[in-house]
ZAKOLGU-308718 format. One record per residue (C-alpha): x, y, z. Coordinates in Angstrom, 1 decimal, padded with zeros to 4 digits. Each point is the difference from the previous one (the first is absolute). Layout:
N
PT:X:Y:Z
...
This chain:
624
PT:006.6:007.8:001.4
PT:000.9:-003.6:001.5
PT:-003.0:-002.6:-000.2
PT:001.1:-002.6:002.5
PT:-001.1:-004.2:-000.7
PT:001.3:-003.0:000.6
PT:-000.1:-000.6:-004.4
PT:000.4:003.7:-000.8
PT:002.8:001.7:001.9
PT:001.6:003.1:001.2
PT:003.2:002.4:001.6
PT:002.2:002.7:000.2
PT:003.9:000.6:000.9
PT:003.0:001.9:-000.7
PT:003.3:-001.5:-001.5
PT:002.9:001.9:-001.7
PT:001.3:-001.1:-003.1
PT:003.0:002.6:000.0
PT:001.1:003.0:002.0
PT:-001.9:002.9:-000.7
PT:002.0:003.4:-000.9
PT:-001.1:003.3:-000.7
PT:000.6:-000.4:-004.0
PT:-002.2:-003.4:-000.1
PT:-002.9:-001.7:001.3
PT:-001.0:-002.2:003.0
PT:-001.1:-003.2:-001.5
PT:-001.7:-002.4:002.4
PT:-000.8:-003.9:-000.9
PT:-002.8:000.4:002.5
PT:-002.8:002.4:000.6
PT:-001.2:000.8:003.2
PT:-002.5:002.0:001.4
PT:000.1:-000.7:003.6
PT:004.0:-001.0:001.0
PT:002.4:-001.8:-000.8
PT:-000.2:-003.8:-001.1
PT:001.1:-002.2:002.1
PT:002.3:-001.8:-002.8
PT:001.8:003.2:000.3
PT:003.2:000.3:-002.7
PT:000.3:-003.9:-000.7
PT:-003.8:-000.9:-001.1
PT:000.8:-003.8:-001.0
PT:-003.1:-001.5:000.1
PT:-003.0:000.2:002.7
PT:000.7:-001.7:003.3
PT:-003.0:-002.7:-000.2
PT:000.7:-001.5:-003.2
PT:001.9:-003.2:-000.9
PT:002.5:001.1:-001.7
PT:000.2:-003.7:-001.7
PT:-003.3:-000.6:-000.1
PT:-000.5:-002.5:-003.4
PT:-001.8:001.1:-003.0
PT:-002.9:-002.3:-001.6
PT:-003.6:-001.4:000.6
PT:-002.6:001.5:-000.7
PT:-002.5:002.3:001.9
PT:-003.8:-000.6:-000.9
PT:-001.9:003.1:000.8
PT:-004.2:000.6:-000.7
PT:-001.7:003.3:-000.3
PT:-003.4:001.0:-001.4
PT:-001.7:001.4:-002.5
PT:001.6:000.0:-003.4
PT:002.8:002.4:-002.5
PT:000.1:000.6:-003.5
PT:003.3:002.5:000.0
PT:003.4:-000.6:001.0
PT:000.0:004.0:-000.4
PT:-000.5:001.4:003.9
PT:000.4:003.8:-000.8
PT:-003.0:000.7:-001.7
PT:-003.5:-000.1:001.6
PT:-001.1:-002.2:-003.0
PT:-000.2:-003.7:000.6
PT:001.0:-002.3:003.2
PT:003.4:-000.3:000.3
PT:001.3:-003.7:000.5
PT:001.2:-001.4:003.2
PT:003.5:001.1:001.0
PT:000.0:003.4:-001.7
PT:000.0:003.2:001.7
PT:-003.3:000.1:003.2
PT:-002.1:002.9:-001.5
PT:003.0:000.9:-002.5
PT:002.5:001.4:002.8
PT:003.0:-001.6:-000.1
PT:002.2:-002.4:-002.4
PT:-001.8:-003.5:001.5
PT:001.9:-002.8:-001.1
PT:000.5:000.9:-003.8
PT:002.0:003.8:000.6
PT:002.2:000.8:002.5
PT:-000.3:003.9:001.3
PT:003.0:002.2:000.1
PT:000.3:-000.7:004.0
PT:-002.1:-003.2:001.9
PT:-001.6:000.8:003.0
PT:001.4:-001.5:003.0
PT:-001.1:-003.0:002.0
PT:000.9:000.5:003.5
PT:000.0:003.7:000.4
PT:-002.1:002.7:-000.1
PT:000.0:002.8:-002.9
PT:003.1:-001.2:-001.4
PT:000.9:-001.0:-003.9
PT:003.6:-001.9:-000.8
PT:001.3:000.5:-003.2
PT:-001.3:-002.5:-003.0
PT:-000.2:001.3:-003.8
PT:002.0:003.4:001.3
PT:003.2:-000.8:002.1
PT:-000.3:003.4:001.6
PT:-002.1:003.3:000.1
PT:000.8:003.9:001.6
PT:-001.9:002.9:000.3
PT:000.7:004.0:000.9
PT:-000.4:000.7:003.5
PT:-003.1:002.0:-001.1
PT:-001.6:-003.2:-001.6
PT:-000.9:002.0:-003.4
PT:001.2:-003.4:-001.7
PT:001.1:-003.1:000.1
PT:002.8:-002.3:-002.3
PT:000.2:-004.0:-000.4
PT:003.0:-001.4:-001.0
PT:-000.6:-003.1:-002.0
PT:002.1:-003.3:001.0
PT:001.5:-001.0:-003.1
PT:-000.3:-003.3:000.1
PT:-003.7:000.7:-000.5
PT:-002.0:-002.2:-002.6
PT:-003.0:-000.7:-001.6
PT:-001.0:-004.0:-000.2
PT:001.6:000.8:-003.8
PT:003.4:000.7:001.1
PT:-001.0:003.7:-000.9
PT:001.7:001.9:002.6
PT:-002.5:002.9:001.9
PT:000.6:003.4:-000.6
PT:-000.6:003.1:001.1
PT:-002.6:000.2:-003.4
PT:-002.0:-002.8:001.8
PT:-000.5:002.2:003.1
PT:-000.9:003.1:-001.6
PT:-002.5:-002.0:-003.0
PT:-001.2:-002.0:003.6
PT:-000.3:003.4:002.1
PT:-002.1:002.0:-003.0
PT:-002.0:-003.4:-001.1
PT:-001.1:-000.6:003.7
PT:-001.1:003.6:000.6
PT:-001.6:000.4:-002.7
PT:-002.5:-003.0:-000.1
PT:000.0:-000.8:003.6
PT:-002.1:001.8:002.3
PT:001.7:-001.3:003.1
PT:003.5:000.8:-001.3
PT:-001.3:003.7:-001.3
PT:-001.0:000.8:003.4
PT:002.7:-002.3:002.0
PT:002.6:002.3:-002.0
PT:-001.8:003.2:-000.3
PT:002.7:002.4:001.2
PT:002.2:-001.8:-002.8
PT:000.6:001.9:-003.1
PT:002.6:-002.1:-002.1
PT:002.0:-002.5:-000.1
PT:003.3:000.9:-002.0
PT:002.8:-002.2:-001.1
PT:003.3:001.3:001.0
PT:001.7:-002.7:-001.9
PT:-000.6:-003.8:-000.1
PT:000.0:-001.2:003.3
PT:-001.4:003.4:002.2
PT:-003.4:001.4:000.1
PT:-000.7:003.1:001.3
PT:-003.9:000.8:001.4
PT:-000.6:003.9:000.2
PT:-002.6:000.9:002.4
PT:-002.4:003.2:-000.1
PT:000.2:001.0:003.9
PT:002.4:-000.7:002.3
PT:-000.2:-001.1:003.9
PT:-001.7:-003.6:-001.6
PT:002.2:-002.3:002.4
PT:-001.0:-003.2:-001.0
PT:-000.3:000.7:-004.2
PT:003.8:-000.4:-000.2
PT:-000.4:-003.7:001.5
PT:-003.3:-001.5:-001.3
PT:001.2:000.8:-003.5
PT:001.8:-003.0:000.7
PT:-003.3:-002.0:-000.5
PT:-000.5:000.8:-003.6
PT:-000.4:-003.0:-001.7
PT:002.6:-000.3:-003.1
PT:-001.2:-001.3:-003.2
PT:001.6:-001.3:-003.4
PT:-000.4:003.2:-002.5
PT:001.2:-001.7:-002.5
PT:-002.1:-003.0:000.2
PT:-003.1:002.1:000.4
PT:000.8:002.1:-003.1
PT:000.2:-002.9:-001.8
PT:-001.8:-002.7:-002.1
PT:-001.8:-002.5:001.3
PT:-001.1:-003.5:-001.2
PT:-002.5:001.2:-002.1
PT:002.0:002.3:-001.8
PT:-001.3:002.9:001.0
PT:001.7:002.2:002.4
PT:-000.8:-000.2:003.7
PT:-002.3:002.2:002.2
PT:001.3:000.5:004.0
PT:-003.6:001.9:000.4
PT:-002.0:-002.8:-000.6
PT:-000.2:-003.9:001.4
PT:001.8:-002.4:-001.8
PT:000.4:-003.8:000.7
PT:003.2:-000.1:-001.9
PT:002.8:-000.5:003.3
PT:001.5:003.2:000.2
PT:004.0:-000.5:-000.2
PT:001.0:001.2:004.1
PT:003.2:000.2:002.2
PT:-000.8:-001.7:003.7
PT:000.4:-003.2:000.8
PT:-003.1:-001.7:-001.5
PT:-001.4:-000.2:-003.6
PT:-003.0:-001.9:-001.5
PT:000.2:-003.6:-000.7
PT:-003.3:-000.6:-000.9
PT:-003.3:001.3:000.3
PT:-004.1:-001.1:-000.6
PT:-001.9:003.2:-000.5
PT:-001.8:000.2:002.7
PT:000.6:-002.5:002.1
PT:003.7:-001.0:000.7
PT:003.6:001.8:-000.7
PT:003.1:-001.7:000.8
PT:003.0:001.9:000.7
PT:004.0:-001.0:000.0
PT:002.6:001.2:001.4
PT:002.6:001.3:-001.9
PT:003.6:-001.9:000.0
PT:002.2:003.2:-000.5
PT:-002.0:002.7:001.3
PT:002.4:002.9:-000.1
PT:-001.2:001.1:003.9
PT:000.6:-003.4:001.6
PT:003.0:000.7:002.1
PT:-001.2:002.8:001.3
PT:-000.2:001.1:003.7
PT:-004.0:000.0:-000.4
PT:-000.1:-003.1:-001.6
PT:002.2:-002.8:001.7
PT:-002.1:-002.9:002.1
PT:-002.8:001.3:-001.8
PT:-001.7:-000.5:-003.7
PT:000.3:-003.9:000.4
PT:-002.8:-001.7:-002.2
PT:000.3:-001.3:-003.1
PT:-003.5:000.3:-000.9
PT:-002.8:002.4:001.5
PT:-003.3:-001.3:-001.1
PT:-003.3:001.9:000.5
PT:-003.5:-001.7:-000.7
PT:-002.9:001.7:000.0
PT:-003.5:-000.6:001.9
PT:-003.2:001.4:-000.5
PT:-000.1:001.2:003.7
PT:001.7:-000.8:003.6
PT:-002.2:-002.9:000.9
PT:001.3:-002.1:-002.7
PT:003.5:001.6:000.2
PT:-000.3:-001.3:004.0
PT:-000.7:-003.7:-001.1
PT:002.9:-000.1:-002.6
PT:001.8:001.4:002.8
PT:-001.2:-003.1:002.2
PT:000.6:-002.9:-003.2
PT:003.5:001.6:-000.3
PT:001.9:000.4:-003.1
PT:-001.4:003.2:-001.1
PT:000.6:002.4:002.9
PT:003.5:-001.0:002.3
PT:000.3:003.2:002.0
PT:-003.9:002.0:001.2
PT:000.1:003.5:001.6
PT:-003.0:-000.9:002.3
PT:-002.3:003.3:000.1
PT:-003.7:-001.7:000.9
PT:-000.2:-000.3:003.8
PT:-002.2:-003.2:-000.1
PT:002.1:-002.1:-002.0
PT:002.9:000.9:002.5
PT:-001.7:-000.6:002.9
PT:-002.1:-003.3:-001.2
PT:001.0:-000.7:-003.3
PT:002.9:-001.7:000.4
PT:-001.0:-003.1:000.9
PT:000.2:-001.9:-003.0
PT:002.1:-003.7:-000.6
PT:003.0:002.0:-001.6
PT:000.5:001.9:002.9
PT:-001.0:-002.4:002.9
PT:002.8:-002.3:-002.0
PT:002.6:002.8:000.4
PT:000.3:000.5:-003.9
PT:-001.2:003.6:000.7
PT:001.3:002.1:002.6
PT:-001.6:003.6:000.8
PT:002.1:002.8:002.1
PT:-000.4:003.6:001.3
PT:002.7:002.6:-001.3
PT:-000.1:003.1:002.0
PT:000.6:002.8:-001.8
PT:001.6:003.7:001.2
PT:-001.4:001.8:-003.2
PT:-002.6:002.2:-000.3
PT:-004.0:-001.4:-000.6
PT:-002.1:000.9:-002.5
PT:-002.9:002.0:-000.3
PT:-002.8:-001.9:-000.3
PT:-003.7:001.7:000.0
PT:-003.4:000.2:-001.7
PT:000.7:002.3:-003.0
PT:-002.8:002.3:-000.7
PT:-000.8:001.6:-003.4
PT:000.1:003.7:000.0
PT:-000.9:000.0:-002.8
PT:-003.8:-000.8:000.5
PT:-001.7:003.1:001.9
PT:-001.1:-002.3:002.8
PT:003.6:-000.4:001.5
PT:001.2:003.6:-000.5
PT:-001.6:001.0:003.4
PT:002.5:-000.6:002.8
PT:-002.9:-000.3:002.5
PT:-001.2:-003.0:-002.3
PT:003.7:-001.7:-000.3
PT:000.1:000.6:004.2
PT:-003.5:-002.0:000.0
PT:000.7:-002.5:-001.9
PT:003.6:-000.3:002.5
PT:-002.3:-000.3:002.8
PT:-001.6:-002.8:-001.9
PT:002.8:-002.4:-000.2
PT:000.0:-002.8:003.3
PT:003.8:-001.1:-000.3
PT:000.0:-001.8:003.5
PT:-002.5:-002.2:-001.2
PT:001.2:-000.4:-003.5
PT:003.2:-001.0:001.6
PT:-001.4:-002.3:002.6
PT:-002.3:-002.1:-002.3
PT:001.6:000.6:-003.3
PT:003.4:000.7:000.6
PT:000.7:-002.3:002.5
PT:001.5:002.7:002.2
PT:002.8:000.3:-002.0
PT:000.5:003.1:-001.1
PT:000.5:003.6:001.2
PT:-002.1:003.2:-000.4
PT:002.1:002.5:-002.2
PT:-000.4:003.5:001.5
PT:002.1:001.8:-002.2
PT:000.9:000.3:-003.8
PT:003.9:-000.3:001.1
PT:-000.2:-003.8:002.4
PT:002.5:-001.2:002.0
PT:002.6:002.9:000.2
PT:001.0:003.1:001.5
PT:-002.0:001.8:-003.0
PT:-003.6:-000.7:001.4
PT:-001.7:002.7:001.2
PT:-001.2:000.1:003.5
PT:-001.5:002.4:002.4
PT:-000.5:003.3:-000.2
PT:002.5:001.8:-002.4
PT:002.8:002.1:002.0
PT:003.2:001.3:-001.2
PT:001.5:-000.2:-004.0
PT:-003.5:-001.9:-000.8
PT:-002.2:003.1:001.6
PT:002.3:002.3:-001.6
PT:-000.9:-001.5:-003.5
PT:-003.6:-000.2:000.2
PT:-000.3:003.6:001.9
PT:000.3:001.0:-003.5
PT:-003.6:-002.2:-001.0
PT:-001.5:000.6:003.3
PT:-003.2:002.2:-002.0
PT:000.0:-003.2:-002.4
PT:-000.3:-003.3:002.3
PT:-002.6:-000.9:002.6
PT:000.5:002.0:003.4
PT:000.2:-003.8:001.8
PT:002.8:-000.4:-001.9
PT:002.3:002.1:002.6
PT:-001.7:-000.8:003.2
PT:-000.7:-003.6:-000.3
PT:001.7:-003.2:-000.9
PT:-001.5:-002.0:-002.5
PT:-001.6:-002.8:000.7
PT:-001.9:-002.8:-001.7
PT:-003.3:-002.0:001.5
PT:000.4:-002.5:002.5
PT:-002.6:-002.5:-000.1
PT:001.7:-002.4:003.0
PT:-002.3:001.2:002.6
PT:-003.6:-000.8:000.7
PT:-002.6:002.1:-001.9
PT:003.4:001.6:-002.2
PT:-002.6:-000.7:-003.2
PT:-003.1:002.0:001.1
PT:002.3:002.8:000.9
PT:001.9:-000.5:-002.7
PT:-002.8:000.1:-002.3
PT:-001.6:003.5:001.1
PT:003.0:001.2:-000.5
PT:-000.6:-000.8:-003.6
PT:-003.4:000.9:-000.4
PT:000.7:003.3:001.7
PT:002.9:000.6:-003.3
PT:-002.1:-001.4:-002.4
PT:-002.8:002.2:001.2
PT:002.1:003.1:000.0
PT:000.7:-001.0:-003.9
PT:-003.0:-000.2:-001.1
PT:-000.9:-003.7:000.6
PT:-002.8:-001.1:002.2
PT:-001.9:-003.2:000.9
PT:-003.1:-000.9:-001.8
PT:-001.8:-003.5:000.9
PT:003.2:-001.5:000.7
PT:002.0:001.5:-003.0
PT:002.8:002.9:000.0
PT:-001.3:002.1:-002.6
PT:000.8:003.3:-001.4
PT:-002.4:002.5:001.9
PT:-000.8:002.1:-002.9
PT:-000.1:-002.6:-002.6
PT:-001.4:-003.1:002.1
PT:002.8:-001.6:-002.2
PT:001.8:-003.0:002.0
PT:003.6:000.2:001.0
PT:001.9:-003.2:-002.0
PT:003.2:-001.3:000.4
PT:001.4:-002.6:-002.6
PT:003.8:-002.2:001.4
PT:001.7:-000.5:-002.9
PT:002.4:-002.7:000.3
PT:001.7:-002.7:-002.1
PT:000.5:-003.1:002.6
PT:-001.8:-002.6:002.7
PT:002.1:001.5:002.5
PT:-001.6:003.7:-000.3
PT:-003.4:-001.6:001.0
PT:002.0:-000.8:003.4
PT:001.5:003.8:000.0
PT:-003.7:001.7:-001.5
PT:-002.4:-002.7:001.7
PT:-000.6:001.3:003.2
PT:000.1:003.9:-000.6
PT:-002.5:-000.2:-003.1
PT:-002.8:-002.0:002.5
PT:000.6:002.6:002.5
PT:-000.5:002.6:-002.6
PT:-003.4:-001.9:-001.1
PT:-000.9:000.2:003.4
PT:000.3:003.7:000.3
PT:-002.1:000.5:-003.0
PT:002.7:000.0:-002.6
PT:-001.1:-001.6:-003.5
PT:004.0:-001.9:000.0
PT:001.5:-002.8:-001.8
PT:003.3:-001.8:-001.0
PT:000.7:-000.6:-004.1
PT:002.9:-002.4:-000.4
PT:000.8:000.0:-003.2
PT:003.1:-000.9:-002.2
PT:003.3:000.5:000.4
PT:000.5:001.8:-003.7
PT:-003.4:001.9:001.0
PT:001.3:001.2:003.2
PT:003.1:001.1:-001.4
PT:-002.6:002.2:-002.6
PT:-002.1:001.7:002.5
PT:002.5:000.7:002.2
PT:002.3:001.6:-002.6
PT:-003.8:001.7:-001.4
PT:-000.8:001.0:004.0
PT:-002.8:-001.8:-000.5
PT:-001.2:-000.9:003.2
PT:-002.1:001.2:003.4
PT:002.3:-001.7:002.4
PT:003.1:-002.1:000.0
PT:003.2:-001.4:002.0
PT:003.2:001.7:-000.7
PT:002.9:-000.8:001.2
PT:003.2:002.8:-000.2
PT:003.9:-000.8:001.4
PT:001.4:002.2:001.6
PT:003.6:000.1:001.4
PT:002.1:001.9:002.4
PT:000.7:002.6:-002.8
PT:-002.9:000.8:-001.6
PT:000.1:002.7:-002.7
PT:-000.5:000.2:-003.7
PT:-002.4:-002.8:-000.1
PT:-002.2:001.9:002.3
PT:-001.3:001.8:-003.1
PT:-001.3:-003.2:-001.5
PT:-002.0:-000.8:003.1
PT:-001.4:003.5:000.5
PT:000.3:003.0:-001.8
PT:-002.3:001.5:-001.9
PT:001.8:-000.6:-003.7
PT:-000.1:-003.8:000.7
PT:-003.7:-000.3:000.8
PT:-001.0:000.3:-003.4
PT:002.6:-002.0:-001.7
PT:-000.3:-002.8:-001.0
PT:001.4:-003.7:002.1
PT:000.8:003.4:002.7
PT:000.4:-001.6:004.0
PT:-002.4:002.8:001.1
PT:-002.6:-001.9:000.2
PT:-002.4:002.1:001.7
PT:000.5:002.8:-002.3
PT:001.6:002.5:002.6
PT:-000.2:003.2:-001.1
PT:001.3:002.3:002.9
PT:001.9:002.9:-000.1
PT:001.4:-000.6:003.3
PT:001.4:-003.7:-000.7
PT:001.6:001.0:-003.2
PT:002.0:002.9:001.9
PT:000.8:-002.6:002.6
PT:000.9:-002.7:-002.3
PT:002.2:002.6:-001.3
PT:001.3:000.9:003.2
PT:001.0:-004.2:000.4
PT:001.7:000.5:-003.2
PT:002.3:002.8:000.7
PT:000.4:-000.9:004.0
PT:004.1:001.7:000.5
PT:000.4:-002.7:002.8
PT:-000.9:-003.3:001.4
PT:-001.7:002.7:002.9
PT:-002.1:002.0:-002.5
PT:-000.7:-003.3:-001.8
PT:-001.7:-001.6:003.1
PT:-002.2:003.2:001.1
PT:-001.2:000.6:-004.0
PT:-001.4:-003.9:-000.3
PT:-001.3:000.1:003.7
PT:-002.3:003.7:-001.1
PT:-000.5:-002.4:-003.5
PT:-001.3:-002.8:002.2
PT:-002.1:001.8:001.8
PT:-001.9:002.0:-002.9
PT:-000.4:-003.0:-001.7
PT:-001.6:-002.2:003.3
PT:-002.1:003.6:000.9
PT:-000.8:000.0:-004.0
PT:-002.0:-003.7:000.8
PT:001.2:-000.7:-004.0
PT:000.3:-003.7:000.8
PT:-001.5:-002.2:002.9
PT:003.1:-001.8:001.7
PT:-000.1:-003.5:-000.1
PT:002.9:-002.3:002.0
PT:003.7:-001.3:-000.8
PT:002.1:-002.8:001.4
PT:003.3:000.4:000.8
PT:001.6:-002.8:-001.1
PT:000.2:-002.3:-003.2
PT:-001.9:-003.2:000.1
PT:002.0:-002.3:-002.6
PT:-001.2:-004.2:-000.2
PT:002.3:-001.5:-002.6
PT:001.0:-003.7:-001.1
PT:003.2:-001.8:001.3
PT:001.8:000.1:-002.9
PT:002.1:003.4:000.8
PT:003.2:000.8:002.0
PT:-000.6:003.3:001.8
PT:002.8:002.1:001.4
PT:-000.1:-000.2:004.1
PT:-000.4:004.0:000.1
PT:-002.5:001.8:-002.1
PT:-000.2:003.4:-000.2
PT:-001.6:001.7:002.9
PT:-001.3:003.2:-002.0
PT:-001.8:-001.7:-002.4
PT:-000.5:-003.4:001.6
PT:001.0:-002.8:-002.5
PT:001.9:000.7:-003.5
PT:-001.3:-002.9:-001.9
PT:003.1:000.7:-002.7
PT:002.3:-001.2:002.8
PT:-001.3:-003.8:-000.1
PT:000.9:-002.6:-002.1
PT:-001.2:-003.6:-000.9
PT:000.9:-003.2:001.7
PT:000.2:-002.0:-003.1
PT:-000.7:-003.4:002.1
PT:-002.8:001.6:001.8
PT:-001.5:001.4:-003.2
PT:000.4:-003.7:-001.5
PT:-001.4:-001.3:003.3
PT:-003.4:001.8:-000.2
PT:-000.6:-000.8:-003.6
PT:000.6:-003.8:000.5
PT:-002.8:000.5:002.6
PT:-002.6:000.3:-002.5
PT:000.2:004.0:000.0
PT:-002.8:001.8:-002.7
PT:002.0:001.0:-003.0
């Protein structure tokens, strides 16, 4: 799995340590699952960076909602700003045995573990741990920490359980070498994405904490955890603000992944109450420095305010060549009103994106047609060759369509697209069980009406929801929007406990062990899960398999294309749009390298701060 942003980044390569020879192993300081890395033997540092770029300043950042746990592994508590994104990961505390690459895709360079190597049958994997190595303590990291880390995460982390399924232990060989056994073989990716594991500090988890009593990694905690990256807390206001610093003699500076980059002083994150009021701190200035711009209306009108018109606020397009998300209207299994696919279709034919895009959207964005955007994995046509081969074996199990036509969603761009778009609907609904009553879509045996509740936690899904819900009033659908908190999103969503939602799922150009979390059946029941919908299907959990155990690049391609398609045919999630490119407005305070990484657009690590700028804006009068 690779989950390509411009804040959260990604890669793959291959780099020999040391000749390999029949009595020892290959050990590579790169893992690659598509070619070689084009650093090739003498991976110095990535091309774009400045190699002397200065160190210091500090970088104001906002988000919503609010934390109460610097703990991000557990599905108890909000974790703080700067931790791991859902818990997967080492965010800015941990660093992971191997970081994700920047400006290349499906490819890992060596961090915590100087070099890995596995059989050629893949039944395992072994990390060899750089022995330089060391906890914020001066502790060094051990091949104890990777095995407590491996067994802690997988045990209490639903993500990591099913990430690492095929993973049966981790074994110390001796102090600095892991081994990971596997229970199958053929799993070509499990050797390199156990170079994502997130390393922790046994020793400071077994131990006793402020209070004298000895510490808990299961449950939250707002004690700072002692880490190993390049950051650890300064300061923190439950709640509201954390403050991190960047440490003076982190062990990992010198790096290849890390020179040009890491070059604050301070990271400081302030927290709103939603994304209106983070927008006008953004505009005041002094709270927010750099904004990843993802409402269409503030790009295309919003930025017209004195900051900007004065130059102190500059706004750019980074084109991007990774993959795009997945974003759709989630709906809940779960509830026996969605589990018909003739309903899920209706509801499809429901959704007007051309004129969502044109009067909301601004005509910004792109329809997503496929659960793999952007890249040679997208389904498309009718299925021929390796694909046809693979579902041949499902053909008494999927819709008969499925192998004659292509799939396609409605088009509303043409006159009267609505009304026939609409009967198309009814007609579904109607072989479901759902008919129209004095202007309602009610259940034909029950005369109960058909209701559909958006469940969302912002202003902006108003923009995304708006339209479709008064369309769905329209039809005769009793359906609404509930915007509630960020701490009581993050609770039904973990519960399921919604009609209808946005989800939004990375995918990359090697998809694989993650495509449990998003939609087998053992992950739609488990809690904080990615499978949203609650698929349950027979057919995609042998295909998801089939990703997983792909022998080639070839068989790869064909296995995700026949997993597309299932899924679009399935009508699990009603695709929304993507944009491909990053829309970034920041203040003129930083110094940016001239290139920025193509694949993932801009690598925000990479700037630095102009002190005389930064001194500049807050002798203007800048909000602090």
């Amino acid at each position: 799995m690779r989950f390509p942003t411009f804040l959260s980044l990604i890669g793959f390569a291959v780099l020999t340590i040391q000749p390999a020879t029949a009595q020892e192993p290959e050990w590579h300081s790169t893992a690659s699952l598509i070619g070689e890395s084009k650093y090739g033997d003498d991976f110095e540092r990535y091309d774009y960076v400045n190699p002397d770029a200065p160190k210091g300043g500090t970088l104001n950042s906002t988000t919503t909602g609010t934390f109460d746990s610097f703990n991000p592994y557990v599905i108890r508590g909000s974790a703080a700003a700067g931790f791991a994104v859902r818990g997967f990961g080492g965010g800015l505390l941990y660093d992971t045995l191997m970081q994700q690459a920047i400006d290349e895709p499906s490819t890992s360079h060596a961090l915590i573990a100087e070099a890995y190597s596995n059989p050629d049958d893949y039944s395992s994997a072994t990390y060899r741990i750089n022995p330089k190595a060391r906890w914020h303590d001066g502790e060094p990291i051990t091949a104890e920490d990777v095995v407590w880390s491996f067994n802690v995460l997988k045990e209490n982390s639903q993500l990591y359980n099913r990430y690492y399924e095929n993973v049966t232990e981790a074994v110390a060989v001796n102090d600095h070498e892991v081994k990971f056994n596997f229970d199958q073989t053929g799993n070509r990716e499990l050797p390199h994405i156990m170079g994502d594991l997130a390393v922790l500090p046994k020793h400071w988890w077994e131990g006793t904490g402020p209070d004298g009593k000895k510490r808990d990694v299961t449950a939250p905690t707002l004690e700072p955890p002692l880490g190993s990256g390049a950051y650890k807390i300064k300061s923190f206001v439950p709640g509201s603000e954390i403050v991190w610093e960047r440490v003076d003699d982190y062990w990992a500076k010198d790096l290849p992944v890390n020179v040009g980059r890491k070059n604050f002083d301070i990271r400081r994150y302030v927290y709103f109450r939603d994304s209106n009021a983070e927008w006008e701190a953004f505009k005041k200035g002094g709270l927010e420095d750099i904004r990843p711009e993802y409402r269409s209306q503030n790009w295309a009108q919003g930025y017209d305010f004195p900051a900007f018109e004065e130059g102190k606020v500059v706004k750019k397009v980074f084109h991007t060549k990774s993959p795009e998300p997945m974003q759709g209207f989630a709906m809940n299994m779960r509830r026996d009103k969605f589990k018909d696919r003739r309903v899920r279709e209706a509801l499809t034919y429901l959704f007007d994106f051309a004129t969502v895009n044109r009067t909301r959207l601004y005509g910004l964005r792109t329809r997503t047609d496929s659960y793999f955007v952007g890249d040679e994995l997208a389904s498309s046509g009718v299925p021929e060759g390796r694909e046809l081969e693979i579902l041949e074996e499902f053909r008494d199990q999927l819709p008969p369509e499925l192998f004659t036509e292509p799939f396609s969603l409605p088009d509303y761009s043409e006159r009267g697209a609505q009304r026939t778009n609409q009967r198309k609907a009814f007609d579904l609904f109607k072989q479901a069980g759902w008919v129209s009553r004095d202007g309602k879509l009610v259940n034909e045996k029950t005369g109960e009406q058909f209701t559909i509740e958006y469940l969302g936690s912002s202003p902006t899904d108003e923009i995304i929801a708006g339209q479709f819900v008064e369309d769905m009033r329209r039809f005769g659908i009793d359906a609404s929007i509930r915007i509630v908190d960020q701490a009581q999103e993050v609770n039904r969503m973990q519960n399921f406990d919604f009609d209808m939602t946005t989800a939004v799922l990375a995918q990359s150009l090697s998809p694989g062990n993650e495509q449990r979390d998003f939609w087998s059946s053992s992950a739609a029941d488990q809690p904080d899960s990615r499978n949203l919908s609650g698929i349950q299907d027979p057919v995609v959990d042998a295909l998801v398999d089939k990703v997983i155990f792909a022998k080639d690049r070839e068989d790869l391609v064909a296995a995700t294309h026949a997993l597309d398609r299932v899924l679009l045919w399935g009508y699990y999630y009603i695709p929304q749009w993507y944009t491909p490119e990053v829309w970034l407005a920041w203040w003129d305070k930083f110094g940016i390298p001239e290139k920025q990484p193509e694949y993932v657009g801009a690598d925000i690590d990479s700037w630095w701060i102009i002190p005389e700028k930064e001194a500049a804006l807050a002798a203007g009068g800048s909000a602090q």
